[in-house]
VOFI-375079 format. One record per residue (C-alpha): residue in three letters; chain; x, y, z. Coordinates in steps of 0.25 Angstrom, whole numbers, plus 5000, padded with zeros to 4 digits. Layout:
N
MIZA  code  unit  x  y  z
MIZA  Ala  A  X  Y  Z $
...
// end
This chain:
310
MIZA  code  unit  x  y  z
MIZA  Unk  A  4907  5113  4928 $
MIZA  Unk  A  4902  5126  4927 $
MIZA  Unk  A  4890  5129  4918 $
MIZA  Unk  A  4891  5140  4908 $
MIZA  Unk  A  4879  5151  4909 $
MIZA  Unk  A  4878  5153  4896 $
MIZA  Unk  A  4876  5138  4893 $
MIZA  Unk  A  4868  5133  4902 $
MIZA  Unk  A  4872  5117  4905 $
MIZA  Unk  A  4884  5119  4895 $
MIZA  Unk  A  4897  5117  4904 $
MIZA  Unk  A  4906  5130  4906 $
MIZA  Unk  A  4919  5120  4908 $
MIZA  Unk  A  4927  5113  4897 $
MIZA  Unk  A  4920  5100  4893 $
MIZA  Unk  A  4930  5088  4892 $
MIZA  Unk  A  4926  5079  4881 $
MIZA  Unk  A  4925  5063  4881 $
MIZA  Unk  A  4931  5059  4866 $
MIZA  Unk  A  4929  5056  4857 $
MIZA  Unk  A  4920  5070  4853 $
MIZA  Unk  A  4907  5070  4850 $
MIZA  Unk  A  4898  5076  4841 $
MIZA  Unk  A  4884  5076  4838 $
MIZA  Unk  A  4877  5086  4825 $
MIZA  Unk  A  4862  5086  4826 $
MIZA  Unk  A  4856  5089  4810 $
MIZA  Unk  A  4843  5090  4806 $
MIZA  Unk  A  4844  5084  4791 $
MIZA  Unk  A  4853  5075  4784 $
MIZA  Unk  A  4863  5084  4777 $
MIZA  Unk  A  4863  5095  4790 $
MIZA  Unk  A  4876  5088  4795 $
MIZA  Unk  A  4883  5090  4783 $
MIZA  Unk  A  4878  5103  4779 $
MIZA  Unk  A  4880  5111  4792 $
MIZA  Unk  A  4891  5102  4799 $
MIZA  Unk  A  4897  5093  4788 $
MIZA  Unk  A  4912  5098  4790 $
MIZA  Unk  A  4910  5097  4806 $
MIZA  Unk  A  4906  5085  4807 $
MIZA  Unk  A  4916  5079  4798 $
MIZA  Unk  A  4927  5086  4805 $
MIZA  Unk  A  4923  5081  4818 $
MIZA  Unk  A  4921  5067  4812 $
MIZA  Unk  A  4935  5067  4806 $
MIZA  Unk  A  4941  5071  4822 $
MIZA  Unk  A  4933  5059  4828 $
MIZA  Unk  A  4923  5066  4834 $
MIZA  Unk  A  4910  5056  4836 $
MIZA  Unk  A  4901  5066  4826 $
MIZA  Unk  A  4886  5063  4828 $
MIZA  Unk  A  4877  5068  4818 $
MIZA  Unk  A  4860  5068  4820 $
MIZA  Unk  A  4851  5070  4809 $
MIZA  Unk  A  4836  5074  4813 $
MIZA  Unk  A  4829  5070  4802 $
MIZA  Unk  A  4830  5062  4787 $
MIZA  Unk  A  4830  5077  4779 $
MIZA  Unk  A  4817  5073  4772 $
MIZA  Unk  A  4814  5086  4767 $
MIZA  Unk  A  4827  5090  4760 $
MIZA  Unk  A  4824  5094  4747 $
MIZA  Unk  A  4833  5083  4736 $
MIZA  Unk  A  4842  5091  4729 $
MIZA  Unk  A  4845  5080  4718 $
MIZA  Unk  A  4834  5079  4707 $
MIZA  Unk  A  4834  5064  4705 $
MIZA  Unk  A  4833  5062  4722 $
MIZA  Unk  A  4822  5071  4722 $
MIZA  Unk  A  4810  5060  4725 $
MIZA  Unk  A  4817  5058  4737 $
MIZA  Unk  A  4810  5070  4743 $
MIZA  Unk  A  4800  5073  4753 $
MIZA  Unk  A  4788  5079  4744 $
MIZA  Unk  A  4791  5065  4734 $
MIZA  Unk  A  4796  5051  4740 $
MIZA  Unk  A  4800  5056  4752 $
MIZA  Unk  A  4812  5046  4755 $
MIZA  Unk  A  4823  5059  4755 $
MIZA  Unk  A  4824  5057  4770 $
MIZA  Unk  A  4832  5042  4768 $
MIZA  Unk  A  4839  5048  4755 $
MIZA  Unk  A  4844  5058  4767 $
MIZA  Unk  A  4849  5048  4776 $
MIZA  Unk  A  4858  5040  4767 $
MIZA  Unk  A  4863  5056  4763 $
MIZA  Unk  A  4866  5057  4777 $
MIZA  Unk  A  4874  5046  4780 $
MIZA  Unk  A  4884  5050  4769 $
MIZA  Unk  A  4886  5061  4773 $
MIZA  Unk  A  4888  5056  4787 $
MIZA  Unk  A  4897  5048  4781 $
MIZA  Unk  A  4905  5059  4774 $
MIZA  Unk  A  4908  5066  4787 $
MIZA  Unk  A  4912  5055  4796 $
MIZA  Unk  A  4899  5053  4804 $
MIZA  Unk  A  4897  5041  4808 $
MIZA  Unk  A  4885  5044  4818 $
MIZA  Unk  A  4874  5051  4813 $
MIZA  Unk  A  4859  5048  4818 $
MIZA  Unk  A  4845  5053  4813 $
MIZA  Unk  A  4838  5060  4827 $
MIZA  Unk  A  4827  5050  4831 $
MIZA  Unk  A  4832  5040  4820 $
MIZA  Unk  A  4830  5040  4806 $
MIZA  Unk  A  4818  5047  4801 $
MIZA  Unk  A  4814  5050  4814 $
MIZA  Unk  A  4812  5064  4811 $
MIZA  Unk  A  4807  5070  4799 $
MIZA  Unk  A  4815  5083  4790 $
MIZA  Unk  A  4804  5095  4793 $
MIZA  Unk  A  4808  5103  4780 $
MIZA  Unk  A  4811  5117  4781 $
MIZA  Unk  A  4804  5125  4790 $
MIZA  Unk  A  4788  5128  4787 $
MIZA  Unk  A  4785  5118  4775 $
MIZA  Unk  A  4776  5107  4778 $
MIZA  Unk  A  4786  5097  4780 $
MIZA  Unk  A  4788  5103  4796 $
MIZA  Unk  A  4775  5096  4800 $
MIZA  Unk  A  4778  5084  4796 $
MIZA  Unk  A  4775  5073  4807 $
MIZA  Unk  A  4789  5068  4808 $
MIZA  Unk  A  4796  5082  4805 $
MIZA  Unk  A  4807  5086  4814 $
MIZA  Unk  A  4801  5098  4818 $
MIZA  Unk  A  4788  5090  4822 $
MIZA  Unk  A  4796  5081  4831 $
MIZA  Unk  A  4797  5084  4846 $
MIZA  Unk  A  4807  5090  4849 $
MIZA  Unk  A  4809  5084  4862 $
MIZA  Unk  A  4811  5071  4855 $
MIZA  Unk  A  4820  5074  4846 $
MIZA  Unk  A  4829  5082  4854 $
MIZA  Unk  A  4831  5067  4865 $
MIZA  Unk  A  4833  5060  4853 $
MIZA  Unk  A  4844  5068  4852 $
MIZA  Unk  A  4848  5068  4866 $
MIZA  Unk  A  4848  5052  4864 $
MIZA  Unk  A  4858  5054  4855 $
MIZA  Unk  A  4867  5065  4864 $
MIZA  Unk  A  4866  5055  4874 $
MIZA  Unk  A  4872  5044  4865 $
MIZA  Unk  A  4882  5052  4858 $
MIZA  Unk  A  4886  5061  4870 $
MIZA  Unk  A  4891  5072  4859 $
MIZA  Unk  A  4899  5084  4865 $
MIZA  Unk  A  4896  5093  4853 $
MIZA  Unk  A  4882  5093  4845 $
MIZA  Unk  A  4879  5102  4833 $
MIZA  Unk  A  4866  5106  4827 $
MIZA  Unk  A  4859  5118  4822 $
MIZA  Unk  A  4857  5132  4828 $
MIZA  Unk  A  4842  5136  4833 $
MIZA  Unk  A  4837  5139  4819 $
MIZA  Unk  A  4843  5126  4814 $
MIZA  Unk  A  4851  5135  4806 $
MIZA  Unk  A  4843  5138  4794 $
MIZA  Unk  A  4829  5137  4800 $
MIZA  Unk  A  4826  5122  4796 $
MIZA  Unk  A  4816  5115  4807 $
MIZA  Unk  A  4824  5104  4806 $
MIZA  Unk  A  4837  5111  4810 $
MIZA  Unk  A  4830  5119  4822 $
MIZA  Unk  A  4824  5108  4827 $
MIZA  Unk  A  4838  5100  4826 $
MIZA  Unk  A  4843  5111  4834 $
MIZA  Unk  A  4833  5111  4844 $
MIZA  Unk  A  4834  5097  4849 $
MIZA  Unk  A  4851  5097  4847 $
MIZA  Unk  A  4850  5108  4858 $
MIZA  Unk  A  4839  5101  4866 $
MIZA  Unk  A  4846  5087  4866 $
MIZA  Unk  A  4861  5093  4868 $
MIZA  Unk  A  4859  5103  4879 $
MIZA  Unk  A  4853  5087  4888 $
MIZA  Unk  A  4868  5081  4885 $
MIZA  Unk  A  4877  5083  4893 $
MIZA  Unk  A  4888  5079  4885 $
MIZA  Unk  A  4885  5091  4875 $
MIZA  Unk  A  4894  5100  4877 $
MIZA  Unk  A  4892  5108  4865 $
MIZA  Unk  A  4880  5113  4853 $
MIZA  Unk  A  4884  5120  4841 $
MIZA  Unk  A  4876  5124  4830 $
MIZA  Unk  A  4880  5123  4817 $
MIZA  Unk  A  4879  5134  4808 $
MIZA  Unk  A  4884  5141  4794 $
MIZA  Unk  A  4894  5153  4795 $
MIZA  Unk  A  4890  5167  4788 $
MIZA  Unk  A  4904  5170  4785 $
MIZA  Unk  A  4908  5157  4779 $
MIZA  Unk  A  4896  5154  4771 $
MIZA  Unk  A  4895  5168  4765 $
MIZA  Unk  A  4909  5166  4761 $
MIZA  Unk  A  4907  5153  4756 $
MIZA  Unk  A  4896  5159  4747 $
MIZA  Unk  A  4906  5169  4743 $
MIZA  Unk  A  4915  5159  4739 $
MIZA  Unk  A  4905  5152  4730 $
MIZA  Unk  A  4899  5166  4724 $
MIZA  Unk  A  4912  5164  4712 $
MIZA  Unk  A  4911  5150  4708 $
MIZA  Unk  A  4906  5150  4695 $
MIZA  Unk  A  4901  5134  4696 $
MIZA  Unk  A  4892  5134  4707 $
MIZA  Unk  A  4879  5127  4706 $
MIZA  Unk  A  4872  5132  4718 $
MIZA  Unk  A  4867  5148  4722 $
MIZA  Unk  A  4874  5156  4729 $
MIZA  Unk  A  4865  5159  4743 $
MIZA  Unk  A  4856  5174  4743 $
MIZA  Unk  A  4863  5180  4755 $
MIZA  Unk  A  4857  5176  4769 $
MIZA  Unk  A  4854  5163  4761 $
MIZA  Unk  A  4861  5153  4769 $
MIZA  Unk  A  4861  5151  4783 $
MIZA  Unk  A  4872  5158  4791 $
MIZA  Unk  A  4877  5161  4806 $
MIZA  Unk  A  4885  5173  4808 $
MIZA  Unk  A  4900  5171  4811 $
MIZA  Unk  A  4898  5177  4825 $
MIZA  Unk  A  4889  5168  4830 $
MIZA  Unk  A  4897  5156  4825 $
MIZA  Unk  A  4906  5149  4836 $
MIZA  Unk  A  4912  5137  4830 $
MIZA  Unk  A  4916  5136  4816 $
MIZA  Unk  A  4924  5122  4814 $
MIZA  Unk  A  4933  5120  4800 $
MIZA  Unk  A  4928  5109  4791 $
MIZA  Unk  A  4937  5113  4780 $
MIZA  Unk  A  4942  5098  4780 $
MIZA  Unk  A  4929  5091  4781 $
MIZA  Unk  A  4922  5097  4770 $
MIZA  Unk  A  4924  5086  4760 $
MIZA  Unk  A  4916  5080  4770 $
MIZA  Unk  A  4906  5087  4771 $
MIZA  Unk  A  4905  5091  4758 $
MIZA  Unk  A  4904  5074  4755 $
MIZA  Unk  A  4893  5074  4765 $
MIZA  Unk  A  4885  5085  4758 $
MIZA  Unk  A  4887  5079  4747 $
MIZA  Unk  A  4880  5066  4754 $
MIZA  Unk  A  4867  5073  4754 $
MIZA  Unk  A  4865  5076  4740 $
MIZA  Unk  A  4849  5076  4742 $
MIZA  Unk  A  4852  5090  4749 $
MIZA  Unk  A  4866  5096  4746 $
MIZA  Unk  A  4873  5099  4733 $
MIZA  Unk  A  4887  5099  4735 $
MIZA  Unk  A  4896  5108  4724 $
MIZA  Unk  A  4912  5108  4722 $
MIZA  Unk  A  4918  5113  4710 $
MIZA  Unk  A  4933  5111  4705 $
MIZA  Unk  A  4939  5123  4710 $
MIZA  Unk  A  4933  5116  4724 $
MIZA  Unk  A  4922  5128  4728 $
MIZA  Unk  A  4910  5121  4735 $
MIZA  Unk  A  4896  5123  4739 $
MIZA  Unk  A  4883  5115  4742 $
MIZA  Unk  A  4869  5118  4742 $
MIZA  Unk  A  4856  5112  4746 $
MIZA  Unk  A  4843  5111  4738 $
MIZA  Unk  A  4842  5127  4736 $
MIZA  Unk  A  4856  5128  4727 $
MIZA  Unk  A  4860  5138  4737 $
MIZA  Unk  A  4876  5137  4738 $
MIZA  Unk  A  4883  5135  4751 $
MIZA  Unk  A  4898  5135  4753 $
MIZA  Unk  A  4907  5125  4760 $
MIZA  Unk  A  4913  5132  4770 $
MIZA  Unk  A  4926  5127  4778 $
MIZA  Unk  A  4919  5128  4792 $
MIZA  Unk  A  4908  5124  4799 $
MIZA  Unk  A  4899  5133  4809 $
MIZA  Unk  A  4894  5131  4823 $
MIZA  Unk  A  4889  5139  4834 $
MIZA  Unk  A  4888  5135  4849 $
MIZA  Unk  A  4877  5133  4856 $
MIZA  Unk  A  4880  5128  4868 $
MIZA  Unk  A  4892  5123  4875 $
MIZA  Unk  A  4907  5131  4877 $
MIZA  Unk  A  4913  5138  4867 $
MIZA  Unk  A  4927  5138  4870 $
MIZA  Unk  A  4934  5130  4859 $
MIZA  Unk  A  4924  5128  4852 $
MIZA  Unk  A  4927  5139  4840 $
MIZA  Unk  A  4932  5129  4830 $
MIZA  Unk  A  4929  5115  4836 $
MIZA  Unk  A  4914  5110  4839 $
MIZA  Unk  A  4923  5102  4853 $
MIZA  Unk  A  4935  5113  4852 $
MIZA  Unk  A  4937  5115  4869 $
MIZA  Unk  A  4930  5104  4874 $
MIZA  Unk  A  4940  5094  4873 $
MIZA  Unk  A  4943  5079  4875 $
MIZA  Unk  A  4947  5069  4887 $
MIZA  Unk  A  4960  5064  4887 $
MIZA  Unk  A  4966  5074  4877 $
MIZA  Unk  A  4960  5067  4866 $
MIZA  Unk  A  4960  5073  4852 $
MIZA  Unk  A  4952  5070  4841 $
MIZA  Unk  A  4959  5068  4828 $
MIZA  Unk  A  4956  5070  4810 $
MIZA  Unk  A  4958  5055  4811 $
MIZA  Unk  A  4945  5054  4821 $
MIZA  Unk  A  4952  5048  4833 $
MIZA  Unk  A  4951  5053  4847 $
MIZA  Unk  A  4964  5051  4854 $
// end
């Protein structure tokens, strides 16, 4: 096979698949799958694909949105972390998962907190951890799982959280030692469809959240997107799984059926109908609409809504 310049090791050729395929989403917090790849991963659930999902750490520092959990945090009893993981697995749950595993194993890592606040420096934070480490323990689970497709953040995590760079950092490391690899996305939100979602929001007399200051909300232009996959019939998923991580998410629908979510800061973000990639490494042909579209499967299998290869 020939090897394509402009991706060094990646192969040039078309890539036959083995089926069933397989799918691996590296997070850094509990909540980050359904946040930023909820409808995806529900969609390729619902087609069969094997859908992996690794969390990095307990999301010990999230800040509790529900006055009566709010003991649970970090400055008071400290136990948010557990609270978390039960969060997790409902949402898990609501999207089809049915493999998910904590990097390390559980509470291996701890949640840094938002970047500069005393809570990077703490002896088990992420940040702290070697990064060496952490990125073989993600390569064990490549190894395992042997995903063709792996999904995770873009250099700046995508907001600027240590967590979410870090994640990024050891998704690229541990991906680009499998060979069975054959494609990294990142996933990010779409400056066109989240400003028109805003825009959509700005007439609903009812809604308990604010609007976002412009440049509020993290964005990627359109142009440098290069996979936008429709979730449209998976956002009841994902809006259950939200839902499931109530500590952080406040989930809104009123009867005419506009809806929005927000985390601790109030600040409304829209449900939009697609979700956003762009691709890091790998071919690009066929891959406009579908994280596998062009790679194919042996045999002339195809994977169905019911979830059977065939």
């Amino acid at each position: 096979m020939a090897v394509s310049p402009a991706l060094p090791g990646i192969y040039a050729d078309p890539v036959t698949l083995t089926a069933p395929p397989r799918l691996l989403l590296v997070h850094a917090h509990p909540d980050d799958e359904s946040l930023w790849t909820g409808g995806t991963i529900a969609r390729y659930a619902a087609r069969g694909v094997h859908v992996t999902v690794v969390t990095c750490t307990l999301g010990e520092e999230g800040e509790v949105i529900p006055p009566g959990l709010r003991e649970l945090a970090s400055d008071a009893a400290d136990q948010l972390g557990g609270y978390r993981l039960g969060e997790l697995r409902s949402a898990c749950a609501a999207l089809g998962v049915t493999d998910h595993r904590f990097l390390g194993g559980v509470g291996r890592w701890r949640d840094s907190g938002m970047a500069g606040t005393p809570t990077n420096d703490h002896p088990r934070a992420f940040v702290r951890g070697s990064l060496d480490e952490q990125a073989e323990a993600l390569a064990a689970v490549i190894r395992e799982v042997r995903p063709q497709v792996v999904v995770s953040y873009d250099a700046n995590g995508g907001y600027g959280h240590p967590d979410h760079i870090r994640a990024h950092d050891i998704t690229m490391a541990a991906a680009a030692e499998s060979p069975d690899v054959v494609r990294v996305f990142h996933a990010v939100t779409a400056e066109r469809a989240v400003h028109a979602g805003i825009d959509a929001l700005r007439d609903v007399p009812d809604l308990p959240f604010r609007l976002p200051e412009p440049g509020e909300l993290p964005v990627t232009p359109d142009a440098e997107i290069t996979t936008v996959v429709d979730i449209a019939e998976h956002i009841p998923a994902k809006l259950s799984a939200l839902r499931a991580h109530a500590t952080q998410v406040s989930v809104w629908r009123n009867d005419t059926g506009a809806t929005a979510y927000a985390l601790s800061n109030n600040i409304a973000q829209p449900i939009v109908d697609a979700e956003c990639y762009v691709l890091a490494r790998g071919a690009a042909e066929g891959a406009a609409a579908d994280l596998f579209g062009g790679l194919g499967l042996t045999g002339g299998e195809q994977v169905t809504e019911r979830g059977a290869a065939r």
